[in-house]
C-alpha positions in Angstrom: 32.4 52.6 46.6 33.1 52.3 50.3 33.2 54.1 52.8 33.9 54.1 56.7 34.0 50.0 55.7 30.2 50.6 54.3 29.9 49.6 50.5 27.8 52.2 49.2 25.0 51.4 46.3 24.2 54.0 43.6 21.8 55.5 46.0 24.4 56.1 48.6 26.8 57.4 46.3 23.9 60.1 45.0 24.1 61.4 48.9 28.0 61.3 48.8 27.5 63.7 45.3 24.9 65.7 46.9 27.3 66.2 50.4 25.2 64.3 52.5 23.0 60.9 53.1 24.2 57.5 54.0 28.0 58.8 54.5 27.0 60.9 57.1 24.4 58.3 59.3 28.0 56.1 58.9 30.2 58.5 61.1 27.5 58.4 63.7 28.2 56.8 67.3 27.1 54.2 69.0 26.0 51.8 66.5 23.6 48.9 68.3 23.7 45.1 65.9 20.2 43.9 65.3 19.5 40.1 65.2 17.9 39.0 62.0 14.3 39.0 63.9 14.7 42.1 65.3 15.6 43.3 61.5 12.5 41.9 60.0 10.5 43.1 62.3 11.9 46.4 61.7 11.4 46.3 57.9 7.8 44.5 58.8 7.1 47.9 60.4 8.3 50.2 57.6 6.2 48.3 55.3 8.4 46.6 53.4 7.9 42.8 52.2 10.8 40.0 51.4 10.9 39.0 48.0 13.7 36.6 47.2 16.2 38.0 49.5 15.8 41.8 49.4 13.1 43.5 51.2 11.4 46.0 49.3 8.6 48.4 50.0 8.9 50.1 46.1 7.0 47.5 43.4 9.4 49.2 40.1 7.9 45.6 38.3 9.3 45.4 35.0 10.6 49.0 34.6 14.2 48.5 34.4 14.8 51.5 36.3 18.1 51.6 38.9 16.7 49.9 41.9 18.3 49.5 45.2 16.7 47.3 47.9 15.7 48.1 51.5 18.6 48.6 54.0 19.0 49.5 57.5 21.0 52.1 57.0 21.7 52.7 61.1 20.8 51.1 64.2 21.4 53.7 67.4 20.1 55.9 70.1 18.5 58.9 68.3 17.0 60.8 71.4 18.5 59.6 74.5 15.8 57.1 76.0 18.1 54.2 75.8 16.0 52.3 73.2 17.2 52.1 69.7 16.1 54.0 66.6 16.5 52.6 62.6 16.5 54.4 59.6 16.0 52.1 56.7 16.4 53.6 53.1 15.4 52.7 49.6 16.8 53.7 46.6 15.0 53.7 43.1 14.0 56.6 40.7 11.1 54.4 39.6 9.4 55.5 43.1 11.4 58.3 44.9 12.3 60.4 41.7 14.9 62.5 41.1 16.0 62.4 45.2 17.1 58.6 43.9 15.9 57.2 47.7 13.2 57.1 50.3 13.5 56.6 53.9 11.8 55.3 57.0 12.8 56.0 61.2 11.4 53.9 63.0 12.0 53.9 66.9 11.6 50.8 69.4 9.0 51.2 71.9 9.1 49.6 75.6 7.0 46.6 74.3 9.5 45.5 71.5 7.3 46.5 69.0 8.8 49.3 66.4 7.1 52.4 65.4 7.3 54.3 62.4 8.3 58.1 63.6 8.5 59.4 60.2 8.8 58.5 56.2 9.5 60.5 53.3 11.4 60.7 50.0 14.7 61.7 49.8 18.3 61.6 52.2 17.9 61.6 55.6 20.6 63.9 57.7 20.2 63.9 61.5 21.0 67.9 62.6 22.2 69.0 65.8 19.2 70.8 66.6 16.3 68.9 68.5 12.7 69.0 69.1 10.4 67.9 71.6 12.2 64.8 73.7 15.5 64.8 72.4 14.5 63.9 69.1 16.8 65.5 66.4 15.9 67.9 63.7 15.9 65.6 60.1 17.2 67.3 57.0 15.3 66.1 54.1 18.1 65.9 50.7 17.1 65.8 47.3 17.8 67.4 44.3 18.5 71.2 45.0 19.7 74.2 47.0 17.1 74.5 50.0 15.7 71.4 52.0 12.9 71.0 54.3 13.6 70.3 58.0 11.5 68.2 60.0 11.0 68.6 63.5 9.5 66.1 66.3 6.8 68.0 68.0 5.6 65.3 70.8 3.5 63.5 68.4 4.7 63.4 64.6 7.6 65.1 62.9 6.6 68.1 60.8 8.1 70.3 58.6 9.8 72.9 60.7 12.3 75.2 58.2 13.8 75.4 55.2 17.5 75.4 55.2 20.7 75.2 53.1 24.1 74.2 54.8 23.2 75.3 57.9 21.5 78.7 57.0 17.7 79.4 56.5 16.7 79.3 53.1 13.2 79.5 51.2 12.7 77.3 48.3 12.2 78.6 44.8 8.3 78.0 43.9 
């Protein structure tokens, strides 16, 4: 499937089914082209490894289980510092379960080096709401009616709310 001129892998195609993911990271502005060192070095720093030519952070060995390989999903200016930020995403139920995908933002610090701000299993959806610096709220998709929220705090993101399109929600225990 494509969308917005991005081919979309069964992972991606779980977010459109879900109503958000990949799709929406596609509509974002901005978009900033990494040379191929600068992406290895971003996938080196989300701890994936090349193997063949996918880079992969998920070891599914002989399972046989759907598998999609690491992508950077989006290259761009998260918080407003002028430096860019990359999600990277990985799809596979063989390590991210029923959400179907994992990902990784990692942010570009003044030495060239990239950091890893956050990492977590499911469909990454940038809100409009922001935390400390700039940094926007992440919506964390998966399977289900109520999703965690993560908010930057100066240091780390940490779960911040619970939420379901847009409203405040608590998730059934």
């Amino acid at each position: 499937m494509t969308i917005n001129g991005k081919t979309l892998g069964w992972a991606g195609m779980l977010g459109m089914v879900m109503g958000c993911g990949s799709h929406a990271l596609a509509e974002s502005p901005a978009a900033i082209a990494l040379t191929d060192a600068e992406q290895a070095a971003v996938f080196k720093a989300a701890g994936f490894t090349l193997k063949g030519k996918e880079w992969r952070a998920c070891d599914t060995g002989d399972s046989g289980a759907p598998y999609e390989p690491g992508t950077i999903q989006e290259v761009r200016d998260l918080n407003g510092d002028g430096r860019p930020e990359a999600v990277v995403t990985e799809g596979g139920t063989y390590c991210y379960g029923f959400a179907g995908m994992g990902f990784t933002l990692l942010s570009k610090q003044a030495n060239g080096s990239w950091r890893v701000m956050t990492s977590n299993t499911g469909i990454a959806e940038f809100l409009k709401t922001h935390g400390v610096g700039g940094w926007p709220d992440i919506s964390v998709g998966g399977p289900g009616f109520c999703f965690p929220v993560e908010r930057w705090n100066g240091k780390e993101y940490k779960l911040h709310r619970f939420e379901y399109e847009g409203k405040r929600c608590k998730p059934a225990r």
